[in-house]
N, C-alpha and C positions, 0 to 999 in steps of 0.2 A: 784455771781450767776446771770448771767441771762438768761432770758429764755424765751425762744420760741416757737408758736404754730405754728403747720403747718398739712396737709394733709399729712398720713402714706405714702413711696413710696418702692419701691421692694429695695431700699438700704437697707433701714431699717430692714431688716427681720433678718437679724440676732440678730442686739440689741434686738426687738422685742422676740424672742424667748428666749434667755437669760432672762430677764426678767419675761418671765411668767414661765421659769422653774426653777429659782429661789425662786420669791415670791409667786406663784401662785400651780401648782405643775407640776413637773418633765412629759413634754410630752403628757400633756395636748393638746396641739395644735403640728401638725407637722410642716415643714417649709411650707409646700404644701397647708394645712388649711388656715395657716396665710395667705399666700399668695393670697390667695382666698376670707381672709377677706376685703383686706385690697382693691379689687374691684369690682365694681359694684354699680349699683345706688342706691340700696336701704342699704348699708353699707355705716358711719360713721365714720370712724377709721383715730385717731389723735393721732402724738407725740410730745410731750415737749423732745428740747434741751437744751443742758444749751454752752451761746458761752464760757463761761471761759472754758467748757473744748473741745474746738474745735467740738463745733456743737453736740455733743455728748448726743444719745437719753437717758433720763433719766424717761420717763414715757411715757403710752400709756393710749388709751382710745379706746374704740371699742361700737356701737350701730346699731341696723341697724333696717330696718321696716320689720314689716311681719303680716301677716292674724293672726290670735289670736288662730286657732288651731299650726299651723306649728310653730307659736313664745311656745306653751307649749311644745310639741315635743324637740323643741332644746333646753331647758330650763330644760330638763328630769323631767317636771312636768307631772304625768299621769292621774292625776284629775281636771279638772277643777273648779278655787276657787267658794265658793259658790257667793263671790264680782262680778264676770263673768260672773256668767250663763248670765245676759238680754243680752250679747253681742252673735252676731252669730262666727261661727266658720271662717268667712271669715273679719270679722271687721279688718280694719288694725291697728294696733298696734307697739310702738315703745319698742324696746327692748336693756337697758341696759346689756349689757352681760358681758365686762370685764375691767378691770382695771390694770394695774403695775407699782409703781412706785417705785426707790432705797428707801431705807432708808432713806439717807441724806436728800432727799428732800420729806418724807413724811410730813405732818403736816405744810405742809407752802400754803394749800389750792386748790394744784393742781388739783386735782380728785373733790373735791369740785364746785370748776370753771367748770370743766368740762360737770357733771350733773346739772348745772344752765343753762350752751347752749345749752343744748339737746334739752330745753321744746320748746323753739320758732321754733328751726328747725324741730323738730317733729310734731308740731302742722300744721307750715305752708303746710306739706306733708301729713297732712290731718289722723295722727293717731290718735284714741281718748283716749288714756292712756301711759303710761311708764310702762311697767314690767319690775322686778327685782329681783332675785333672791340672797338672802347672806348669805354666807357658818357660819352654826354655829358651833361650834366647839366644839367636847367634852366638854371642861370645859364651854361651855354656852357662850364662847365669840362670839361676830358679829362683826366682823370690818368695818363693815361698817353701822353698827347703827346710829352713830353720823350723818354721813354725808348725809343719807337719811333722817330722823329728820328732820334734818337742812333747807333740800331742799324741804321738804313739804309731802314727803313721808309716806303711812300709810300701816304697815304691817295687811294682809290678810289673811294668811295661814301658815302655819307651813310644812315644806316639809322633808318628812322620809327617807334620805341617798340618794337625788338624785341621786349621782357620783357614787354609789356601784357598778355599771357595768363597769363600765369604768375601764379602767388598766393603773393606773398614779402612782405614790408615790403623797401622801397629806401631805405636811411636819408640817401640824396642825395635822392629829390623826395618821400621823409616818405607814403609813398601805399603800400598795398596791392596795386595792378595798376601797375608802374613806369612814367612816363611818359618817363622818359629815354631820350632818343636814344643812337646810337653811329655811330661814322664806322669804316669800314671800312677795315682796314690789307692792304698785301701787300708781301711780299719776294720777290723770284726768287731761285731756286736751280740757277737752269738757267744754265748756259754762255751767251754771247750766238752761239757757233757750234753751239749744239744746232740751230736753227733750230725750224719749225714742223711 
């Protein structure tokens, strides 16, 4: 195994897509979306290859900035947390959105690493928090608990079927309109003497 960080490019879109309809759910993102994420200045979007198997995309990573209303908006949060209100609806904000990685190579810290570089790049572009959103899952699971945890992360809010409009298969609650919850993460990025 080894393995490589690079800059998402238009090759990629299909491993890309594979990926998120895989582990993530079925059509979630079109080729067209992806594509759309994967440029522009204020989007972040990173794949891990692995060279043993001829360069071959094995995980993604995607963040981008945005004003702190428009990041709730694409985030399908319709309320803003009570952690939020002092911030204005134009404050920029950095936004964790999505993650994929195989199997084989979950748990060997990739997605981890991932959200450890986000904070200095988003900082230096002048966001003052990280949003988060993580799918809970009927039985109460979060897969991504740990690794927010880990990274200094502190859930805010509890979010009621964000996805239900959307028309994807969720291959956690097995449903066509996702019924799964998510809890709402934030990081500050802001000095404790910025003040308010």
């Amino acid at each position: 195994m080894k393995l490589e960080t690079r800059k998402a490019e238009d090759r990629d879109l299909p491993a890309i897509k594979r990926l998120t309809d895989e582990y993530l759910a079925q059509d979630y993102y079109s080729m067209e979306e992806l594509a759309a994420c994967i440029h522009g200045e204020r989007n972040l979007f990173y794949v891990v290859t692995d060279k043993d198997r001829n360069s071959e995309v094995v995980s993604y990573f995607y963040a981008f900035l945005a004003g702190l209303n428009e990041a709730l908006a694409i985030m399908h949060v319709k309320e803003k947390p009570e952690a939020l209100r002092k911030y204005g609806g134009d404050a920029l904000m950095g936004v964790y959105k999505l993650s994929s990685t195989e199997t084989a190579y979950q748990r060997h810290g990739i997605c981890t690493s991932f959200v450890r570089g986000l904070e200095p790049v988003l900082r230096a572009r002048g966001a003052k928090m990280i949003l988060a959103t993580a799918m809970r899952s009927p039985e109460q699971k979060v897969p991504m608990k740990k690794i927010f945890h880990d990274t200094g992360f502190t859930p805010i809010a509890e979010i009621h079927r964000p996805w239900e409009e959307l028309t994807l298969y969720c291959p956690y609650c097995n449903r066509h309109h996702c019924i799964c919850d998510a809890v709402f993460y934030v990081k500050s990025l802001e000095d404790e003497n910025d003040g308010e």
